[in-house]
N, C-alpha and C positions, 0 to 999 in steps of 0.2 A: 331673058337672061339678065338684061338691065336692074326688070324688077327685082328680083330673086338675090342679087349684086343690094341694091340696095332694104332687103328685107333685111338681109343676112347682117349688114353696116349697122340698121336701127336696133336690131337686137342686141348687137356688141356696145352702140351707144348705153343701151338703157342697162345690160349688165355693168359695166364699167360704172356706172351714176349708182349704182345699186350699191357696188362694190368700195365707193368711196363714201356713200352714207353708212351705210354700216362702219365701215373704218372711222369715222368721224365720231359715231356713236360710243363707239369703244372707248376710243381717245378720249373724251369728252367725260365719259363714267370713270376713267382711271385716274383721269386728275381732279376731279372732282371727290373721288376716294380719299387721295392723298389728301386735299383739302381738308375732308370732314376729320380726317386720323390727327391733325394738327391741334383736336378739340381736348384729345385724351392723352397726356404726358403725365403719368403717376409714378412710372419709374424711366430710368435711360439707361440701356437707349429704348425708346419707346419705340411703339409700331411705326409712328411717322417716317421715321429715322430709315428705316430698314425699307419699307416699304418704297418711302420716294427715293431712298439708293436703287434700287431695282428699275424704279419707274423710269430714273434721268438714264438709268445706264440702257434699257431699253431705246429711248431716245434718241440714244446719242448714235445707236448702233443705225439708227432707219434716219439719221439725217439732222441734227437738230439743229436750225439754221440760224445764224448770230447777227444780228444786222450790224450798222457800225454803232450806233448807239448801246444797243447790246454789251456788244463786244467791250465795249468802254465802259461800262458796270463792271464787267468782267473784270478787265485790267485793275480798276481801284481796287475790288476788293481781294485780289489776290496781293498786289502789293499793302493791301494791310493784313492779311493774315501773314505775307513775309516777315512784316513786321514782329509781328505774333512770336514765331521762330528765330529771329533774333534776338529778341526776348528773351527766351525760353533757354539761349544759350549761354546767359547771363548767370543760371541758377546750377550752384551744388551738384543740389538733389530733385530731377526731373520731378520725384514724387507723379502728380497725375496730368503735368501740364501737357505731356502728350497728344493724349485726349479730348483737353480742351481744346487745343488748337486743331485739332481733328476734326470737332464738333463746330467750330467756326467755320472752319473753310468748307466744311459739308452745309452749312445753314446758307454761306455765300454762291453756292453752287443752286441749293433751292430757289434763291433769291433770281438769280440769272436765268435759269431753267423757267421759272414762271415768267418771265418780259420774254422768255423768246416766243414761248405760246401762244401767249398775247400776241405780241407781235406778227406771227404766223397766220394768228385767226381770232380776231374782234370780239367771236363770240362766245368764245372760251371763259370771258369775263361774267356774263351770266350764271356759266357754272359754278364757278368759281363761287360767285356770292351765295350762292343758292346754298351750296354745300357747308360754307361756313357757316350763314344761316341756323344751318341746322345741328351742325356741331355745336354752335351756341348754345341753340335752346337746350340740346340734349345735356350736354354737360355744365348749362345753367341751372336746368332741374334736378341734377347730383345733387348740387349746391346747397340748392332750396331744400330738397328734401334729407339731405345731410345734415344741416344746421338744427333742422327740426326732429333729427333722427328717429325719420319715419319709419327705418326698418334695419332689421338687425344688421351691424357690421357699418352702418351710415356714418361714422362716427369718419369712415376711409376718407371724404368728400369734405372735409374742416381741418382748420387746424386753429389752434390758441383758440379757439369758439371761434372764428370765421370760415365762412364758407368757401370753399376754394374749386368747386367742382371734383372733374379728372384731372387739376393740376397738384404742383408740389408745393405752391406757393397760392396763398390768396392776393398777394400781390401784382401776381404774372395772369392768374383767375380773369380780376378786373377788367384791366386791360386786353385782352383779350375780346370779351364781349362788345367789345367800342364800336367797332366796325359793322357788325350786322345791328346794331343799336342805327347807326348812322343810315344805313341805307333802309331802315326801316322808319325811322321819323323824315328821312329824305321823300321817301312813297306819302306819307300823310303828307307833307307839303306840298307835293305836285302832283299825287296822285287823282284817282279817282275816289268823291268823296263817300261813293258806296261801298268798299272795299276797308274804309276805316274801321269798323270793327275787329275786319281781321286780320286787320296789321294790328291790332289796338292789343290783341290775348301776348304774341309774343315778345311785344315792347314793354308790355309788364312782366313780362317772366326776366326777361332780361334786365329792367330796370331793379329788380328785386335781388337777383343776384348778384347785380354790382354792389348794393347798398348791404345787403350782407357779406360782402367780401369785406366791408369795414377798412376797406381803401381810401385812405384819403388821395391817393394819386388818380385812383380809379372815378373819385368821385366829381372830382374835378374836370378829372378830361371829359366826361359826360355831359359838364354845366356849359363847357368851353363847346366840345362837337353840336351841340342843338343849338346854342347860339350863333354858334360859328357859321352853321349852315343856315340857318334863318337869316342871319345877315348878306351870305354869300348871296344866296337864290334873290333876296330882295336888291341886291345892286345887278345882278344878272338878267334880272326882267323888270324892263320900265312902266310896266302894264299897272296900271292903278289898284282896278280891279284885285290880279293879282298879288300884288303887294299887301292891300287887304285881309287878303287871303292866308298871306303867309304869317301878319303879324297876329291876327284872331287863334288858327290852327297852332300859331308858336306860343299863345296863352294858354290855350289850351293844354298842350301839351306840358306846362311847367303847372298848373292845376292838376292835370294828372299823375306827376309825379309827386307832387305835396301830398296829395291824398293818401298816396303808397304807403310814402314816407309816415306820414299819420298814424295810417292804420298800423304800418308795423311798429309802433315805436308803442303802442300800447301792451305789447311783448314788455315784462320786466325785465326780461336779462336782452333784450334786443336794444332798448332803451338806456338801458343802463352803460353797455358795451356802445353804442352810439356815443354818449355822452362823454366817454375815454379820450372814443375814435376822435372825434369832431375838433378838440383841440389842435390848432393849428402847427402849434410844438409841442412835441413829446418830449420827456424825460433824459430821452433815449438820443435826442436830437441834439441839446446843449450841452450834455455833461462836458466834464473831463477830456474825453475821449470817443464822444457822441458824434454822430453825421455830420455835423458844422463844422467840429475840432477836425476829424478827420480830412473832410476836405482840406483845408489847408495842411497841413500834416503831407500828405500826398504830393500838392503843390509843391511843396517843398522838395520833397523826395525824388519827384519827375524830372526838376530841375538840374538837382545833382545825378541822375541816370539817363542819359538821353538815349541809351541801348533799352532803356524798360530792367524792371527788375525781376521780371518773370511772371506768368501768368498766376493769379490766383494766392500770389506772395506775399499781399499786403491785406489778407484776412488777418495770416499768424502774425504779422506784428502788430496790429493793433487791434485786435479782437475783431473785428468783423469787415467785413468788404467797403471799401470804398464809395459805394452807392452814389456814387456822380459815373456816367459814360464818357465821358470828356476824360476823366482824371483814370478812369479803368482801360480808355484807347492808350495813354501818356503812360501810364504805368506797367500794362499787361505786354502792349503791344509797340509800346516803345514809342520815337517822337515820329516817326517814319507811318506808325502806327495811327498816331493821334492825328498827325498832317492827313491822310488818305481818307480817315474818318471826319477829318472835316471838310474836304473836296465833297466827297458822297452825299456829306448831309446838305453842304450850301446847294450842287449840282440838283440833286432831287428834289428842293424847295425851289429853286430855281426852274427847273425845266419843268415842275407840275404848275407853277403859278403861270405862268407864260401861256398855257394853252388849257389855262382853267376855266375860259368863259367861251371857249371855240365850240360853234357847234357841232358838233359829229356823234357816232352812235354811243362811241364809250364814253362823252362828257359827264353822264351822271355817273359811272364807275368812278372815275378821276376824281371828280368833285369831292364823292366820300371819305376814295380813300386820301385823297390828299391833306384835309381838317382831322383824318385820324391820326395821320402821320406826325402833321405840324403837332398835335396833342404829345402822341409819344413824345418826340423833340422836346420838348417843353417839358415833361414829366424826368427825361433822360439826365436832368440836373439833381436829380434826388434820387436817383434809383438806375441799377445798371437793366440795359436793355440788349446787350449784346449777345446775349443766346436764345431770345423767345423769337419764336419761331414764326411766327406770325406778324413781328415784326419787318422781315424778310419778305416777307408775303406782300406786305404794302407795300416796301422799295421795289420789289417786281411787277407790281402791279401801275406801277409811277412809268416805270421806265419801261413797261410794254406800254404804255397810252403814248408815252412821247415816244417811242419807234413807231407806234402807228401813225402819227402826226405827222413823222418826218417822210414814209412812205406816201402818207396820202398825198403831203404836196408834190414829191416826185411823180407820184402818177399825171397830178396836174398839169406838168413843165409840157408843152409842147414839144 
């Protein structure tokens, strides 16, 4: 009877282990969906959109559990989308700022929903990259083969002649790419050195689409993220050898991109549009009323509105957007707005540098995304970063590594 008692136990055991790998597996392809859907925004609301509303809202029904770090993501970025609607009650005529603040607070829910994940389960993060990954490439090779309008209707995947993939912008394009760029010259650094060639096929594909995205923001964060990481991993490991290692493969790697660069610039009209790109000011930057003028302009304006003057308000007075994040928190989303956007950004540089050289399993997740993030930041002075989606993606991916951190030492505690 004994036996029989514990037959009957082993079998429950091993159904139940069954039951939760499978549920794991699920879990793990549908965020990983989401992920890769973050590649393709041609129109909004895009699938991402719709799809991770279903995803979170599933989630949320079977449990979605908020650590106190979490939770405190949470809080900032609701009190700056409150911002947001404060804003917004500044303005006449709603016109479509609705929506925008809609689409905010829906991107800051993504953001939270990915660190709880993480947080949940370590190796979520895997997925995650993987998926992006591949969204990369895929909607890298739009790009490519868009620019070069390989095939009828490619003309969809460019704009002004730059390649922009499945985005709306070849600005938001670029950027984008950064990431699976990172964790892909992160693998030539410490990887295994037999595996280099086939990191080697999608680091060109990717390196190719930035540089036809004719991004100077894009092109920059690129020169920053490879250096940034060769210098990180060299103060990281004091190993000689290695060190070595990193500075040769980090030649390497800037020789391989010259060559790219090279070959494509023997392209007439690639060369040509290069030649536009590459100036450090545009036309369009010093005028009258250019990016520079504007900025201050704004300054001004934020100063005299500390309620914000409404989302998306300071296109029609001065002919185009603000392109500073700082001045689009101060203005869109009010000072309430810009204060909570500046907690989030110093907090999330703050809590990822602190546990950037720790070893544990998601150190190399963190590392990545953390020098893609600090990029954005930096980049976020010229150009607004408050709706790409994949921006959110890092900030989650920050603050699911530091809820793991702060679990792991709690498990620690005696």
């Amino acid at each position: 009877m004994s036996a029989s008692t514990d037959q009957t136990h082993s079998v429950s055991v091993d159904h139940a282990a069954k039951n939760r790998a499978l549920i794991r597996l699920i879990s793990s392809f549908a965020i990983g969906f989401g992920v890769f859907l973050s590649g393709f925004v041609i129109d909004e609301p895009a699938p991402y959109e719709l799809y991770m509303a279903g995803l979170i809202g599933v989630w949320a029904l079977f449990g979605l559990r908020l650590s106190r770090a979490v939770a405190a993501l949470l809080a900032i970025l609701v009190v700056f989308n409150l911002g947001g609607l404060i804003s917004m009650g500044q303005m006449a005529d709603l016109k479509t700022a609705p929506m925008y603040i809609a689409v905010s607070l829906f991107l800051a829910i993504t953001s939270v929903f990915f660190a709880a994940v993480i947080d949940n389960d370590e190796r979520i993060l895997a997925v995650i990259f993987k998926a992006y990954i591949l969204a990369a490439i895929c909607t890298s090779l739009l790009g490519i083969l868009g620019y070069f309008d390989a095939f009828p209707g490619a003309e969809l995947f460019t704009r002004y002649g730059r390649a922009m993939g499945a985005f709306q912008d070849p600005n938001v394009f670029g950027p984008f790419l950064m990431l699976p760029l990172a964790w892909l010259v992160h693998g030539v650094l410490v990887g295994d050195l037999r595996a280099l060639p086939i990191r080697l096929v999608p680091i060109l594909i990717l390196t190719l689409g930035i540089f036809l995205s004719f991004s100077r923001a894009a092109w920059g964060m690129a020169l920053l993220i490879i250096a940034g990481l060769a210098v990180l991993l060299f103060i990281r490991n004091p190993n000689r050898l290695f060190r070595l290692r990193i500075m040769l493969l980090a030649g390497l790697a800037v020789v391989v991109v010259l060559l790219a660069v090279i070959v494509a610039l023997q392209i007439p009209s690639v060369a040509e549009l290069f030649t536009a790109r590459a100036q450090l000011v545009q036309d369009y930057d010093d005028a009258q009323f250019g990016r520079f003028a504007r900025h201050w302009y704004g300054m001004l304006l934020s100063i005299d509105h500390p309620l914000g003057i409404g989302p998306l308000e300071f296109g029609p007075i001065y002919g185009e957007d603000t392109h500073n994040i700082w001045l689009k928190a101060a203005l869109d989303y009010g000072w309430l707005g810009f204060v909570s956007y500046l907690i989030l950004t110093m907090l999330t540089l703050g809590l990822g540098l602190r546990i950037l050289f720790r070893e544990r399993p998601w150190q190399p997740f963190l590392l990545c995304a953390y020098i893609v993030y600090v990029a954005h930041v930096a980049i976020g002075n010229v150009i607004d970063t408050d709706h790409w989606r994949h921006f959110y993606l890092l900030i989650g991916i920050i603050w699911g590594c530091a809820a793991l951190e702060s679990r792991h030492k709690t498990s620690r505690l005696p």
